[in-house]
BADREN-576518 format. One line per 10 residues: their letters; for each residue x, y, z of C-alpha. Coordinates in steps of 0.001 Angstrom, whole numbers, padded with zeros to 6 digits. Each point is the difference from the previous one (the first is absolute). Layout:
a> X Y Z  ...
***
This chain:
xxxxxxxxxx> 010750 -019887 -002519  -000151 -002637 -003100  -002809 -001020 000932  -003266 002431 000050  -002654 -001157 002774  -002823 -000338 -001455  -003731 -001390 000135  -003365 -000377 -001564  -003107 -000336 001880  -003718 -000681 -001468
xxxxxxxxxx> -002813 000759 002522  -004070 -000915 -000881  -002616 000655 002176  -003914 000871 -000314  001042 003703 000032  003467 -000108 -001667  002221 -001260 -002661  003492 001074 000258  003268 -000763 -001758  003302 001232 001491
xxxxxxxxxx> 003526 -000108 -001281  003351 001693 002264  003393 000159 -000311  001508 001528 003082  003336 000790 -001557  -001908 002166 -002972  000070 003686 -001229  -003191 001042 000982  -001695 -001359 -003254  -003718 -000553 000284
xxxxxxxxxx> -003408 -000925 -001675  -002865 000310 002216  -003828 -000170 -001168  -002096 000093 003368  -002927 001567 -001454  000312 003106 002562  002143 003018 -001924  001370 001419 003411  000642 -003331 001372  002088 -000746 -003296
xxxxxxxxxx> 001963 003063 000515  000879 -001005 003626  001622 -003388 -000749  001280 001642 -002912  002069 001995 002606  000772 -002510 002321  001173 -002026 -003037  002371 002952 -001031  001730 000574 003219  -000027 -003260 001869
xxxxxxxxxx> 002081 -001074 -003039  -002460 -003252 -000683  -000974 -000796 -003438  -003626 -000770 -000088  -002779 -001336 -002018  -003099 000182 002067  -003904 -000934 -001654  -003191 000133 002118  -003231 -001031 -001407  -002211 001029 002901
xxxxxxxxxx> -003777 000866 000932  000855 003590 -000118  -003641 000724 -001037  -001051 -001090 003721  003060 001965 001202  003689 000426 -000189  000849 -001812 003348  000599 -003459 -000959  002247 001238 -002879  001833 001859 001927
xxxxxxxxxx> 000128 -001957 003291  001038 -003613 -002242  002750 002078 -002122  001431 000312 003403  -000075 -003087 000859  000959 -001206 -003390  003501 002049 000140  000723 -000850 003501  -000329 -003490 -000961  002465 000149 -003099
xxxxxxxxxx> 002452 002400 002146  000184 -002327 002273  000451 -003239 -001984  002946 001782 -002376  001649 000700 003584  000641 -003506 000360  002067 -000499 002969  000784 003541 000746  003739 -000864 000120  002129 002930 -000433
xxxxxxxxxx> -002428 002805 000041  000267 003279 001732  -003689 -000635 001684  -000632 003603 001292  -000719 002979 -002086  -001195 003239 001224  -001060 003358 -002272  -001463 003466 000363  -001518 000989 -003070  -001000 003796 -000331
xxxxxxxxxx> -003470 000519 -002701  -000122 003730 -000013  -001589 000795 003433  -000519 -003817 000681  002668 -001999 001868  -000094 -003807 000700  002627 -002351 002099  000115 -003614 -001149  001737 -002383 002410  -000268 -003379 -000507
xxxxxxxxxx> 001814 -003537 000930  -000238 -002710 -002330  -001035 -002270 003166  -001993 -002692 -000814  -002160 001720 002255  -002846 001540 -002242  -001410 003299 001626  -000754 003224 -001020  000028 003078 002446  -001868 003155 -002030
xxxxxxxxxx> 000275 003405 001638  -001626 001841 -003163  -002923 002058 -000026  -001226 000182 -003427  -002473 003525 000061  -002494 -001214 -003193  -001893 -002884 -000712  000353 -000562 -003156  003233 001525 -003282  -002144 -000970 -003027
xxxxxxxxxx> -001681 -003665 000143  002674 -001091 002838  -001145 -000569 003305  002864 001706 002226  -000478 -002606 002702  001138 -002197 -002219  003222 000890 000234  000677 -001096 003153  -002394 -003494 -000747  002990 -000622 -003029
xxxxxxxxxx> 003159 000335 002340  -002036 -002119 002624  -000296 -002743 -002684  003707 000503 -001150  001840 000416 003482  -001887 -003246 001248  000237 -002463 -002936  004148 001005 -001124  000900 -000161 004046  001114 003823 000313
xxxxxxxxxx> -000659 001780 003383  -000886 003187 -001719  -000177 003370 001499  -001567 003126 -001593  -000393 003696 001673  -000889 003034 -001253  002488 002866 001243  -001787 002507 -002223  -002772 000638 -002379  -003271 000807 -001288
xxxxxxxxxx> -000714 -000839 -003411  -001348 -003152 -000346  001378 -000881 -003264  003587 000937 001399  -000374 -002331 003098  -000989 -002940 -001783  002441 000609 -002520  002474 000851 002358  -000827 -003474 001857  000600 -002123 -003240
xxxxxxxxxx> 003179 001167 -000845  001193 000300 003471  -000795 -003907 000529  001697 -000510 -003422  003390 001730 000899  000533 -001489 003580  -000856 -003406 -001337  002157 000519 -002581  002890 000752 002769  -000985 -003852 001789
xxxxxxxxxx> -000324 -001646 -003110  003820 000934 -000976  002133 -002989 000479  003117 001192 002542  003291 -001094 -001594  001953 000149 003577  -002814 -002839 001139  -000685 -001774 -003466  -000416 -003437 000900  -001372 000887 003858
xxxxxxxx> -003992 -000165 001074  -000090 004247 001686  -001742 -002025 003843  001717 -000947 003175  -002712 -002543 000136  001210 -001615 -002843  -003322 -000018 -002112  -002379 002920 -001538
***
């Protein structure tokens, strides 16, 4: 493409203040300053292998807890994902991965729908990896599958170590939405529904 799709989205609340940048037809690039170290890490992941350059900055009331942060980073991306779409023409739409963690092993499906949903089928054995809440995880890719559009799909086949799961999860997500993001040369200038709109 000549043409990188792209957005910017600001987002202030009570709890939050968040800046987002994306480019959807990146390397992988990011910046991220979320004020949660683990959290960081994860986007820095799903940066790397969903191929989206990002520059992500939450300002949030992380001394209450970690929640809104997380939760309104979700939203935040899903929002600029889904604006840098634009009209979806040409794009593959479905992406599907299996992504082996040592002993962990998670299956992201997902549909770039217009119908925001997440199905989780993860059970995350701890609490708590450092200061991040692991429920969390699956409050962020609530946030992100509803606000970008993406039916979103997440099972764990295998695992045990919490750190590998959630881990696991990020890039997983990353690599099959890289797969729907990919423009389709055979269908370039063609919208990927029978119905004619996404």
């Amino acid at each position: 493409m000549s043409v990188h799709r792209c957005a910017k989205v600001d987002r202030k609340t009570k709890e939050t203040d968040i800046s987002i940048s994306v480019d959807l037809d990146g390397v992988g690039s990011s910046t991220i300053d979320t004020k949660i170290p683990f959290f960081d890490h994860m986007l820095d992941a799903f940066s790397r292998h969903s191929l989206i350059d990002m520059d992500l900055r939450v300002d949030g009331d992380i001394e209450v807890d970690a929640h809104h942060s997380v939760e309104d980073a979700g939203i935040v991306l899903g929002c600029a994902i889904k604006e840098a779409l634009g009209d979806k023409v040409g794009i593959t739409r479905f992406g599907s991965f299996a992504l082996p963690m040592d002993e962990a092993l998670i299956l992201c499906s997902l549909d770039i729908s217009g119908r925001g949903q997440l199905f989780w089928d993860e059970d995350i054995p701890v609490d708590a990896i450092s200061t991040f809440d692991t429920q969390l995880a699956k409050e962020f890719f609530v946030a992100l599958a509803s606000n970008a559009g993406i039916t979103l799909h997440l099972q764990q086949l295998a695992g045990e170590n919490a750190h590998h799961l959630i881990e696991a999860t990020f890039k997983a997500c990353g690599r099959a939405l890289r797969q729907a993001l990919e423009i389709d040369p055979r269908v370039s200038n063609v919208l990927p529904s029978t119905k004619g709109a996404l």
